[in-house]
C-alpha positions in Angstrom: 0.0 0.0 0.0 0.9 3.2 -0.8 2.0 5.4 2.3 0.5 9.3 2.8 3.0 10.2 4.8 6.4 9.7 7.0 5.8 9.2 10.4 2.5 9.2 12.9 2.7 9.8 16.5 -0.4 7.9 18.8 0.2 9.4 22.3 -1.2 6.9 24.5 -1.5 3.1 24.1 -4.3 2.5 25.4 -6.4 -0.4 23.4 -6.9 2.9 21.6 -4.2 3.5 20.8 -2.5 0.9 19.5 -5.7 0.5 17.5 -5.1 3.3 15.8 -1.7 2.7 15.5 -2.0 -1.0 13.8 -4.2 0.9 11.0 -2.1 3.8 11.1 1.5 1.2 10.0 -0.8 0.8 6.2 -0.9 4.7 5.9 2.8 5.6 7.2 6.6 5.1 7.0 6.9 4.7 10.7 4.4 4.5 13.7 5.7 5.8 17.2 3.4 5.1 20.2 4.4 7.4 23.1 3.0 5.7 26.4 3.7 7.6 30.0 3.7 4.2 31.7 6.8 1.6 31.5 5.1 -0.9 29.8 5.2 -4.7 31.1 6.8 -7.6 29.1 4.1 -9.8 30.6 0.5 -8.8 30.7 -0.1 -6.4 34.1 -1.5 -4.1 35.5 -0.6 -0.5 35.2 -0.8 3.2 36.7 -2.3 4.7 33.4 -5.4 2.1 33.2 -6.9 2.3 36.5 -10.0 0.6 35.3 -7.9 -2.2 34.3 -8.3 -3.8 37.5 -12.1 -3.6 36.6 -14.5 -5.9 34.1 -14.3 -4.9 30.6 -16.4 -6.4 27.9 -15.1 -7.2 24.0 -18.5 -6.8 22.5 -19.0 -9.0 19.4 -18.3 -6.6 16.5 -15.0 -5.3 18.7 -13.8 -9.0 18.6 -14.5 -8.9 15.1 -12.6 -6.1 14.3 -9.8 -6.9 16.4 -9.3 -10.3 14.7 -9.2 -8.5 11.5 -6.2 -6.3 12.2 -4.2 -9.0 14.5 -4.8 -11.9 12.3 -4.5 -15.0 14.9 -5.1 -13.1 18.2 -8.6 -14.7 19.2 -7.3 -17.8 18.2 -4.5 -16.5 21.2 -6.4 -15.3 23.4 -8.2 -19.1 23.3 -5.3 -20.8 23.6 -4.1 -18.6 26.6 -7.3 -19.6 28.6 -9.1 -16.8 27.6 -13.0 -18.1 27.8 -14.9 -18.1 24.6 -18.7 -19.0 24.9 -19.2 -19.7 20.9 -22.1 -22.4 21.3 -24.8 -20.0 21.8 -26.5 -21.2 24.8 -28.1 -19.2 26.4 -27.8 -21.3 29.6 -23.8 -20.1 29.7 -25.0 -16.5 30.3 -26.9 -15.1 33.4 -27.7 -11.3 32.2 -30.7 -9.6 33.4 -30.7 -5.9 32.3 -33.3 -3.4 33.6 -35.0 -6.2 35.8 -35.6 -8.8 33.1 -33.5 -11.7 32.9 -33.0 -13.0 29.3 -34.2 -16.3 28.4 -31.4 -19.2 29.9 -33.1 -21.9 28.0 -32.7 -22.9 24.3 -29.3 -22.5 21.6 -29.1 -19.4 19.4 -28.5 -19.9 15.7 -25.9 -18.8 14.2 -24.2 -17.8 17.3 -21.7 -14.9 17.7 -18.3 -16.4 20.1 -17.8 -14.2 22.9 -14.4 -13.7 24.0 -13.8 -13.1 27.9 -10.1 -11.9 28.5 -9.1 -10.0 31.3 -7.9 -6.4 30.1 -4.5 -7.1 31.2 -4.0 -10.2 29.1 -5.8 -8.7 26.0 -3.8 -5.2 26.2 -0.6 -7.6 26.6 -1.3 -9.6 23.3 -2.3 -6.7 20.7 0.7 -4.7 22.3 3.1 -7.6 21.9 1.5 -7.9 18.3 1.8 -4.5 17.5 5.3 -4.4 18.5 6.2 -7.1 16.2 5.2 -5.0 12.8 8.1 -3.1 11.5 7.7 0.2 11.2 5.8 0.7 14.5 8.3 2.2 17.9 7.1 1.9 21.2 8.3 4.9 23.5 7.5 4.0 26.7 8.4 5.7 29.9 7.9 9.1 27.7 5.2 12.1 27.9 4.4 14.5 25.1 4.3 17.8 27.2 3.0 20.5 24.4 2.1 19.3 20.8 4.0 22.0 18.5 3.0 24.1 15.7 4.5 25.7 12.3 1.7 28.5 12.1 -1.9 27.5 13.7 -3.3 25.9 10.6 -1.6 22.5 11.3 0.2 20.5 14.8 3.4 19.4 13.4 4.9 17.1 16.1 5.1 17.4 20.2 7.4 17.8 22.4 8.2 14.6 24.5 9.9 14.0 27.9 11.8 10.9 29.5 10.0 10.6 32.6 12.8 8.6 34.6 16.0 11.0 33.2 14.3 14.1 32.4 15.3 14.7 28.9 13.6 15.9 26.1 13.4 16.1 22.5 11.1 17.2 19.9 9.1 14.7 17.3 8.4 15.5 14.2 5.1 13.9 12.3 2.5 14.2 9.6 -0.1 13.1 12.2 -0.4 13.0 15.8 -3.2 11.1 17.0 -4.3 11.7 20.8 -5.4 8.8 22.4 -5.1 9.9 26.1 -8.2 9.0 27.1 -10.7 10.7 29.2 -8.4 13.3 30.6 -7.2 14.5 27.7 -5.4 17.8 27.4 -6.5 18.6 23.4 -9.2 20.7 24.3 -7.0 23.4 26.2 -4.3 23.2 23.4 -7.2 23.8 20.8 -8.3 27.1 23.2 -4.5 27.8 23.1 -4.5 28.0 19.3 -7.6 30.1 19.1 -9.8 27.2 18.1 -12.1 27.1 21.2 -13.0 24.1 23.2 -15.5 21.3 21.4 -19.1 21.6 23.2 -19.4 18.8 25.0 -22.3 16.6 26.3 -23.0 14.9 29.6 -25.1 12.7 31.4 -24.2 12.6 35.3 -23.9 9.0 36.1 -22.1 8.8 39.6 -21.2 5.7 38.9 -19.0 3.8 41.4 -17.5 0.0 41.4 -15.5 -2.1 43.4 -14.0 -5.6 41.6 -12.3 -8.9 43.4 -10.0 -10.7 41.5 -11.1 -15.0 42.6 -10.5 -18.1 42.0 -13.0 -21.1 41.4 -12.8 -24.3 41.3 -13.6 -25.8 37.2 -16.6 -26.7 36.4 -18.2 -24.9 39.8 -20.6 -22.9 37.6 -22.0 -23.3 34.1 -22.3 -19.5 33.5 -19.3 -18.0 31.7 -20.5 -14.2 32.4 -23.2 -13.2 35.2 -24.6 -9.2 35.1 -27.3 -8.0 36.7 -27.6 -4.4 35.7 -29.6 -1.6 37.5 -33.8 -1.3 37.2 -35.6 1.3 38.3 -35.7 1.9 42.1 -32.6 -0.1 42.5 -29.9 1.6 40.9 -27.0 -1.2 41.9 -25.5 -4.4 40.2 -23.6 -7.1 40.1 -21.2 -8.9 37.3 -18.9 -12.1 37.5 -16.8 -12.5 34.5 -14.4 -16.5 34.1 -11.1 -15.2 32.8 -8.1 -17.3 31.9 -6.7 -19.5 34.6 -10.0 -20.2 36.5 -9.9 -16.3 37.5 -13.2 -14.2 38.0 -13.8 -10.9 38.6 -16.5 -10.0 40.9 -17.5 -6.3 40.7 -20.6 -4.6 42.2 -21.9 -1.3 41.3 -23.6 1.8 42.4 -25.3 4.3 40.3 -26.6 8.0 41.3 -24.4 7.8 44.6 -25.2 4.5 46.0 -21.6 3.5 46.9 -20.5 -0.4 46.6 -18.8 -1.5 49.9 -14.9 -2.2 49.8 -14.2 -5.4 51.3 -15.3 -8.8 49.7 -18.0 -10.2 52.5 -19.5 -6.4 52.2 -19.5 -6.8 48.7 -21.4 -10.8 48.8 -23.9 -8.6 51.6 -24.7 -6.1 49.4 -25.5 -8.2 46.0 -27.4 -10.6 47.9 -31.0 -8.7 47.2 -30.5 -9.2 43.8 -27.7 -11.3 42.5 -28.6 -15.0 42.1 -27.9 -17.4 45.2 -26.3 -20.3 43.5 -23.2 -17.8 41.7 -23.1 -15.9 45.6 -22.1 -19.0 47.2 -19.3 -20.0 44.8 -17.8 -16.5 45.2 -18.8 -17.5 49.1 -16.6 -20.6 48.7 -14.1 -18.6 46.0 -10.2 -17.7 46.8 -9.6 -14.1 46.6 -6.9 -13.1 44.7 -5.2 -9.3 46.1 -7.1 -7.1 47.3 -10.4 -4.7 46.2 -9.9 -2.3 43.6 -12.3 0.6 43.5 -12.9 2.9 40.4 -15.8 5.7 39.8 -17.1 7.4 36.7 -18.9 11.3 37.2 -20.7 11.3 33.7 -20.8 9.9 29.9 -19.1 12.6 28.3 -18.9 13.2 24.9 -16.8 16.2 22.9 -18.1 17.4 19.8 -15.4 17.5 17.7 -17.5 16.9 14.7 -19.5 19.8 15.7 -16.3 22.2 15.7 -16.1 24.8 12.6 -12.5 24.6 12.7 -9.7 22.6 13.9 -5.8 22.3 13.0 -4.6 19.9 10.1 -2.3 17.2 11.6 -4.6 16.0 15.1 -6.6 13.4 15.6 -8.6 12.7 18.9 -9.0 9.2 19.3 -11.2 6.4 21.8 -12.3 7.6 25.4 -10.5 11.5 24.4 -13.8 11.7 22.2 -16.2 10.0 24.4 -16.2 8.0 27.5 -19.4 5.7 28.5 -21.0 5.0 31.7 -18.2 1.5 32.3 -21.5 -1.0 33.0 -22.2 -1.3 29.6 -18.9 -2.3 28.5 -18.6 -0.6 25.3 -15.6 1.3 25.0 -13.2 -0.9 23.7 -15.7 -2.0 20.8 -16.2 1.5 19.8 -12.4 2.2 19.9 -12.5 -0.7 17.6 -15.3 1.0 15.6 -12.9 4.3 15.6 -10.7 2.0 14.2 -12.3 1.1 11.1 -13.7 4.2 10.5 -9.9 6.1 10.5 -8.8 3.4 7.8 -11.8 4.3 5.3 -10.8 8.3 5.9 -7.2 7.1 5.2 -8.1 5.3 2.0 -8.7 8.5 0.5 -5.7 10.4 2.0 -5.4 13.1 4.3 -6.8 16.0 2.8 -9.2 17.3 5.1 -9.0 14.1 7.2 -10.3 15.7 11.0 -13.2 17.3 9.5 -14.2 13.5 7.9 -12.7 11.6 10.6 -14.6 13.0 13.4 -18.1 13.0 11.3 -17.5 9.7 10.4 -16.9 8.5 13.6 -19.5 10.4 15.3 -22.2 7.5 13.4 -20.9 4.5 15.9 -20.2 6.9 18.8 -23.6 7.8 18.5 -25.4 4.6 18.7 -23.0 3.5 21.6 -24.3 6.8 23.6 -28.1 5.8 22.5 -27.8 2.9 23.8 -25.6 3.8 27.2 -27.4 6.8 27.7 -30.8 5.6 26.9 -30.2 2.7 29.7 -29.2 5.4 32.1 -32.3 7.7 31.8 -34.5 5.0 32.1 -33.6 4.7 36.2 -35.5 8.0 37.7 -32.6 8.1 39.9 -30.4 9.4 37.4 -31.3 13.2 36.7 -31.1 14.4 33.6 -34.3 15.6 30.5 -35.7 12.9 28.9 -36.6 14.2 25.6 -39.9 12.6 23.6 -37.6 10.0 21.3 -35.7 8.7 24.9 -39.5 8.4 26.4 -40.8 6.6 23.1 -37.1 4.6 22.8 -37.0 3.4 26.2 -40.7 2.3 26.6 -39.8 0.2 23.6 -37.2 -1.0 24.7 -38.8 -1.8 28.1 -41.0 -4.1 25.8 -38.8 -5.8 23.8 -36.3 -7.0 27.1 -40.1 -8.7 28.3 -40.2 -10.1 25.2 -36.7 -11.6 25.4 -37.6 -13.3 28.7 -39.4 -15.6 27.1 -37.9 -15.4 23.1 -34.6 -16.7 22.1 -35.4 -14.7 18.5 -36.0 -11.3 20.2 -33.4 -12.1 22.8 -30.7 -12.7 20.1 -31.5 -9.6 18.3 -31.3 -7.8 21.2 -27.7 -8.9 21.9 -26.8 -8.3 18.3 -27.8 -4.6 18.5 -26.0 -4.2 22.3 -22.9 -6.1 20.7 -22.9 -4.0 17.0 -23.4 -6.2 14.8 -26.9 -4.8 13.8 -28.3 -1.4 13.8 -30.9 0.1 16.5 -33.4 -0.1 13.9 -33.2 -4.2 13.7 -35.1 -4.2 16.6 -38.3 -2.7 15.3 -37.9 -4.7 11.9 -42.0 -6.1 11.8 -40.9 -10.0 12.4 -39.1 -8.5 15.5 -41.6 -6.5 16.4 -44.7 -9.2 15.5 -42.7 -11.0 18.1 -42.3 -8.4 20.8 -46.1 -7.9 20.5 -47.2 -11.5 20.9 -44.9 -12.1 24.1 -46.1 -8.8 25.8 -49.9 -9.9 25.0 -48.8 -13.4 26.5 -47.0 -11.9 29.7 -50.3 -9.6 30.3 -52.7 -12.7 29.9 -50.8 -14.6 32.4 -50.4 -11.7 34.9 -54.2 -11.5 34.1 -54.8 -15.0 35.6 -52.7 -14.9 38.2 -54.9 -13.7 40.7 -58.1 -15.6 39.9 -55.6 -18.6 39.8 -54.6 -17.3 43.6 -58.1 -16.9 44.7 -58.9 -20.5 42.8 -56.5 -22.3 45.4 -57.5 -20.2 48.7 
């Protein structure tokens, strides 16, 4: 392939960023990943990922993706111990969003494997992949300080510093791409170059977790992944995810300032009232592993870029530094993957105007991820927030089809499709899935109909 340019700069390798960078090595002489953090040789934790000690979720169409650019990693996640749950029974899952639990009976056509790695052992294999293509550098232990500027049309390089000896020195690139995350300093350096800041949106979340690292006994539970997400008037959940080498993670949740406890018997205590009793007593009976890790969230947040009339030639914005989702839904590193794809279809046809298109472009998959985060959110009255006529109409649909999928392995697949981007919001009101939404709703109300003469029968 034909390279645009000399060299790219990601700041940041987060999944993100080394994301971007994998489709960024097509596109350029050389790729340099500047990371703050001393980067392990084995998978780890580190300082930069604090929610790495947390659950995280490679939705369906992120596997997907990542496949694609790291030919052979799922097959190495597998073969690391990495859970897949690629028979599609429904029996291996235990997910109950909203205050419906999805249908645990019955096999799913078709099914779409699930892969369950921890986010240490999946950060370690695409790094150690990335590493291995030529033209990519890996500047670890490094910070870019300032991003530089020939005149304020285009960023030209930044200025990066060796955080253990001090030194500096200036790199020079076609395209920086800022993968930072959340706390991202691009929108000050924009206000510095006389761009403005991007608007930005927000939903207030408050959402706190605290995760313990066991391990159980093979074989102990059939479920591969158990989440009980928050309904309205209990804004609090649960999720047990198998990872490789008979690991789980056990994390509970708070939302709108219900705070999770921090020590694992408080944690058991508090997901007793809704978390199922046979999963309880194998974390009862599990080893911990280290101690609690504790992580909060304030809002989704997402900065309009692709809203901004301006912006300089040469920077990108990139994964969470864009837009960061309430964590329960697990969607960030999908959409990452999304971000991913999408910068390879601007970079197909050069880089002429490539933020402007970028950032449109990506705002298509960012958007459906916020739908869906921010929909969920807004439909517990404990989060504040307006709830426009399409969230009122969305939700109540929604609402409808998850009744329906207590009951309807059709509806409940489709359902999982759309929340794991495979399919489009608007599958889920295609008439056979909506024919079949109707029918189970009419069926639920019949039976909740002759439940109390049924009652009164037996008295």
């Amino acid at each position: 392939m034909t390279k645009i340019g000399d060299h790219a700069v990601v700041v940041g390798a987060s999944i993100g960023g080394l994301l971007a960078a994998r489709v960024l090595t097509d596109f350029y002489g050389t790729v340099t990943v500047v990371e703050r953090d001393v980067l392990p040789d084995d998978p780890g934790h580190r300082r930069g990922v604090p929610q790495g000690r947390h659950g995280h979720a490679l939705l369906a169409r992120g596997s997907q993706i990542m496949g694609e650019l790291f030919p052979g990693l799922l097959d190495e996640l597998v073969a690391g111990s990495a859970p897949v749950l690629a028979d599609g029974d429904f029996s291996r899952f235990y997910f109950s969003p909203g205050g419906h639990l999805i249908v645990r009976s019955g096999i799913a056509r078709d099914p779409d494997p699930v892969y369950v790695p921890s986010r240490p052992f999946l950060e370690g294999q695409v790094r150690r992949r990335l590493r291995a293509i030529a033209n990519v550098t890996m500047m670890d232990g490094h910070g870019i300080v300032e991003l530089t500027a020939a005149d304020r049309d285009r960023v030209t390089g930044g200025r990066v510093v060796n955080r253990a000896g001090g030194g500096s020195r200036t790199l020079t690139a076609d395209l920086v791409v800022d993968a930072t995350g959340r706390g991202s300093r691009t929108p000050a350096f924009l206000e510095h170059l006389g761009y403005g800041r991007p608007d930005e949106d927000h939903v207030v979340v408050d959402v706190a977790y605290a995760s313990q690292l066991l391990r159980i006994p093979p074989r102990t539970l059939r479920e591969g992944i158990v989440l009980v997400g928050a309904r309205p008037g209990r804004p609090t959940g649960m999720a047990l995810f198998g990872y490789e080498n008979d690991t789980w993670l056990f994390t509970v949740a708070g939302m709108a300032g219900r705070e999770p406890p921090r020590e694992l018997a408080e944690m058991i205590a508090f997901a007793e009232e809704f978390g199922p009793a046979h999963v309880l007593a194998a974390i009862r009976d599990a080893e911990p592993i280290g101690e609690v890790a504790r992580h909060r969230l304030p809002s989704n947040q997402w900065r309009r870029y692709d809203r901004m009339r301006r912006f300089p030639d040469g920077l990108l914005v990139f994964g969470d530094a864009i837009c960061s989702f309430n964590p329960l839904y697990g969607q960030g590193m999908t959409v990452a993957a999304l971000e991913a794809v999408t910068l390879r279809g601007c970079l197909q046809r050069g880089d002429r105007d490539l933020p402007r298109r970028f950032f449109r472009a990506a705002s298509k998959p960012i958007s459906v991820a916020w739908q869906i985060a921010v929909g969920a959110d807004l439909a517990l009255p404990e989060v504040e927030g307006p709830r426009p006529l399409p969230v009122r109409i969305s939700n109540a649909y929604v609402e409808k089809v998850l009744t329906a999928a207590e009951s309807d392995t059709a509806v409940a697949r489709q359902f999982l499709r759309v929340t794991g981007f495979l399919d489009p919001p608007a599958r889920l009101v295609h008439p056979t899935v909506m024919a079949r939404v109707v029918i189970a709703n009419r069926r639920r109300r019949r039976r909740a109909n002759r439940a109390p003469a049924m009652t009164g029968a037996v008295r």
